[in-house]
C-alpha positions as CSV (number, residue, x, y, z in Angstrom):
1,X,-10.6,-3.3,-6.4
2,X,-9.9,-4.0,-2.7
3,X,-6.2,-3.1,-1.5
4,X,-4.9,-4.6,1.6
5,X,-1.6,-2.8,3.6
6,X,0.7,-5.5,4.9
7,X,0.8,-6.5,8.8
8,X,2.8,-5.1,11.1
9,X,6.6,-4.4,11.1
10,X,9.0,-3.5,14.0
11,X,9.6,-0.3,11.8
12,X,5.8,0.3,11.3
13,X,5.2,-0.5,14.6
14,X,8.1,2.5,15.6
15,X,7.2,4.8,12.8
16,X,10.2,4.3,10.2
17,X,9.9,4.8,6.8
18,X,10.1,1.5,5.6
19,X,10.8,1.8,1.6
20,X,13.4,-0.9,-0.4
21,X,13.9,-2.7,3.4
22,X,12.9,-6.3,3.0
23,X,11.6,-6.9,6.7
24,X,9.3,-9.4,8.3
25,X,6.3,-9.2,9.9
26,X,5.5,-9.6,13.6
27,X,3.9,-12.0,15.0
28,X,0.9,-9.4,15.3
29,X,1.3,-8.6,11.7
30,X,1.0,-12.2,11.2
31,X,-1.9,-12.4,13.1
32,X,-3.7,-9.8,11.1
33,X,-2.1,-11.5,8.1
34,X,-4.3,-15.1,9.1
35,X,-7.2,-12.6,10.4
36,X,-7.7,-10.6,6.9
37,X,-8.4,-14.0,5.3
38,X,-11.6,-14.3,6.7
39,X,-12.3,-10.2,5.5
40,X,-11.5,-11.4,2.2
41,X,-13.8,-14.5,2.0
42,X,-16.9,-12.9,0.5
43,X,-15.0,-12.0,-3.2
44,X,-14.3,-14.1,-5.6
45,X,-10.9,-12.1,-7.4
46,X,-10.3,-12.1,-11.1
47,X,-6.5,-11.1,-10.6
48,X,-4.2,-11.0,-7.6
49,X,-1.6,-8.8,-7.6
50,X,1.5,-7.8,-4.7
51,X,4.5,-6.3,-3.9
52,X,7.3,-8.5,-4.1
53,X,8.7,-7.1,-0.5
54,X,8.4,-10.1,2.0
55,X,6.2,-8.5,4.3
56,X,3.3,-7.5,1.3
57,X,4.1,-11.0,0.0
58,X,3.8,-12.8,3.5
59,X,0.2,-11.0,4.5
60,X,-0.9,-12.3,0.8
61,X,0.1,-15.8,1.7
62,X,-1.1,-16.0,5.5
63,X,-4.0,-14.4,4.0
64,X,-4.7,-17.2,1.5
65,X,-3.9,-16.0,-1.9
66,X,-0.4,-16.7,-2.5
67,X,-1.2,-19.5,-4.8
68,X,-3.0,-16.7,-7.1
69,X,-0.6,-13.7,-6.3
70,X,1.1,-11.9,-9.3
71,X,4.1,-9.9,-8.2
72,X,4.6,-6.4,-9.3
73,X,7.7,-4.2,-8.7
74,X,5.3,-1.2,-9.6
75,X,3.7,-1.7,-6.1
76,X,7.0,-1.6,-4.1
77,X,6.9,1.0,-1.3
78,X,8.0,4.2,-1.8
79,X,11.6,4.7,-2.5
80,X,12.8,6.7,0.9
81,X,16.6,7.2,-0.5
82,X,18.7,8.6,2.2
83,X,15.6,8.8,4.9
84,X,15.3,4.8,4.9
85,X,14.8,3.7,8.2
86,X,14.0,7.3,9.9
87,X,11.0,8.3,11.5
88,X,9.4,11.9,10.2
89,X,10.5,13.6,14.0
90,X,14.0,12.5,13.2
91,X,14.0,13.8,9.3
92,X,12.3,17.2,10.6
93,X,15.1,17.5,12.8
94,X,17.5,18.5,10.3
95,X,14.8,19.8,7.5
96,X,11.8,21.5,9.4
97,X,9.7,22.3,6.7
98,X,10.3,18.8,5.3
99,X,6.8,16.7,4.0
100,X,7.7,13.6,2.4
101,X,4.6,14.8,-0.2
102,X,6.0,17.4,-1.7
103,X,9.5,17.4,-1.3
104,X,10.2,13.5,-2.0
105,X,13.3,12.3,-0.3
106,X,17.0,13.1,-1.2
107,X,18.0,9.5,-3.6
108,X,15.0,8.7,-3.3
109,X,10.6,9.3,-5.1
110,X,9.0,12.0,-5.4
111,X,5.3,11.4,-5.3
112,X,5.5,12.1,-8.9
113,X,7.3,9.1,-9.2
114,X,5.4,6.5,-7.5
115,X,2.1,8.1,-9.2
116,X,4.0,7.0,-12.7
117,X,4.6,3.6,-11.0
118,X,1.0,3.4,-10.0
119,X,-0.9,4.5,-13.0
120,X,0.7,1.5,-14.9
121,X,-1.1,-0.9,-12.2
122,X,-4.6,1.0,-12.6
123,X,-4.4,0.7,-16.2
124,X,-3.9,-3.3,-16.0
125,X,-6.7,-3.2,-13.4
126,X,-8.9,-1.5,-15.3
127,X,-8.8,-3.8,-18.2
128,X,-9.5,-7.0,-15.7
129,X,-12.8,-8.4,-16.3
130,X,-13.6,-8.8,-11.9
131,X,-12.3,-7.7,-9.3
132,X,-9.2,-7.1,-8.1
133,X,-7.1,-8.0,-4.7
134,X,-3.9,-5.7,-3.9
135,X,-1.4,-6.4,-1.5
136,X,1.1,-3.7,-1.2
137,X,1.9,-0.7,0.9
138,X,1.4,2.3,3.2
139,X,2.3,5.1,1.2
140,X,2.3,3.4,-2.6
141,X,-1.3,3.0,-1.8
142,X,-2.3,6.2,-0.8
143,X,-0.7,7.1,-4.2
144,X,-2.5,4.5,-5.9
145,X,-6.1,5.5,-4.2
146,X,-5.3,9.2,-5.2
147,X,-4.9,7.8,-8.9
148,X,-7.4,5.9,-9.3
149,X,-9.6,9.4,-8.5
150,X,-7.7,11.2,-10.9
151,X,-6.1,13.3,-8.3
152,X,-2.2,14.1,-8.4
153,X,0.2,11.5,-6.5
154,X,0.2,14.5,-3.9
155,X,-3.1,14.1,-2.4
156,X,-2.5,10.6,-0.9
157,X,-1.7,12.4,1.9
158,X,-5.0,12.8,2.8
159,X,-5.6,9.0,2.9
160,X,-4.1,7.5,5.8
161,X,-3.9,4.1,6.0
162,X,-2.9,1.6,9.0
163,X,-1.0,-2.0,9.1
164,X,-3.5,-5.1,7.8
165,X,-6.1,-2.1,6.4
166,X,-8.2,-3.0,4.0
167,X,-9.4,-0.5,1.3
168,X,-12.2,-0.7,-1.6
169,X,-12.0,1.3,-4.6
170,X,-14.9,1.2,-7.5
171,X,-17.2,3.1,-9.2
172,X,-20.5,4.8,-8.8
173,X,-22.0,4.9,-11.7
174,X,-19.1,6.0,-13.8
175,X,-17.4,7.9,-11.4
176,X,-14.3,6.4,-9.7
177,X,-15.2,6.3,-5.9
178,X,-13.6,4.8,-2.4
179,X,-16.2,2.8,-1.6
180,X,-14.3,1.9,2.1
181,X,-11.1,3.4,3.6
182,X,-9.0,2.1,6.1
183,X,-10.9,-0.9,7.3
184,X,-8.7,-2.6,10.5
185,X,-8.6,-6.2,10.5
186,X,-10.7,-8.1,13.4
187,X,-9.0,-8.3,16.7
């Protein structure tokens, strides 16, 4: 399965939770967009699946697949409820202790949440006879890579992930594995 973050945003680019807000891309995120077409050459994909948020579903057409591209709500970004739009330094402002991880946000997902969202995705995926091309998310996909090892929603903490990355989850032998993490698109 390879899973591909959309391009850059103004509010990626400045560090706001981008959740439910339909934004575009950049130009740069357009340019990685056009740029992660060439990364993706080498597979042929069995199913194409994305967000239905302009800017996963603009990086899966600039990137060539739009024509093939299944849209799921279940990959839709995080719900950020009342922290839409703020950065973490202005959230920890008013709640120091706050980690989006474990406390969720206020009208918002808990991780808990997006992990149900997610395991309904990895169980179409894993009844897919080829491989499978994901455009989606920051966070939902740090979710989803936790998942897929069997580890609670929680621990996508651990996986950070930047705009235009491209990520490859599989199997070694019959263990679920990330076989590459956070792969920037060519400059």
């Amino acid at each position: 399965m390879v899973l591909v973050r959309h391009g850059e945003t103004e509010w990626s680019l400045t560090g706001r939770h981008t959740g439910k807000t339909d934004i575009p891309l950049t130009e740069e995120g357009r340019r990685q967009a056009h740029a992660l077409g060439a990364q993706l050459k080498p597979w042929k994909f069995a199913l194409v699946l994305t967000s239905p948020l302009q800017r996963a579903a603009e990086t899966c057409r600039l990137a060539g697949y739009a024509q093939h591209a299944q849209t799921r709500v279940e990959l839709m970004e995080w719900d950020y409820g009342r922290y839409e739009g703020m950065t973490t330094a202005q959230i920890t402002e008013a709640h120091r202790d706050w980690s989006l991880w474990r406390d969720g946000c206020p009208g918002g997902e808990m991780a808990t949440d997006v992990g149900r969202r997610v395991d309904r995705i990895i169980r179409e995926i894993r009844t897919t006879d080829g491989d499978v091309l994901i455009f989606a998310h920051g966070h939902v996909l740090r979710v989803l890579a936790a998942r897929w090892l069997a580890e609670p929603p929680k621990n996508g903490r651990h996986y950070m992930l930047q705009t235009a990355a491209l990520c490859v989850l599989g199997y070694e032998h019959t263990d679920a594995v990330i076989r590459r993490w956070n792969q920037p698109p060519p400059a």
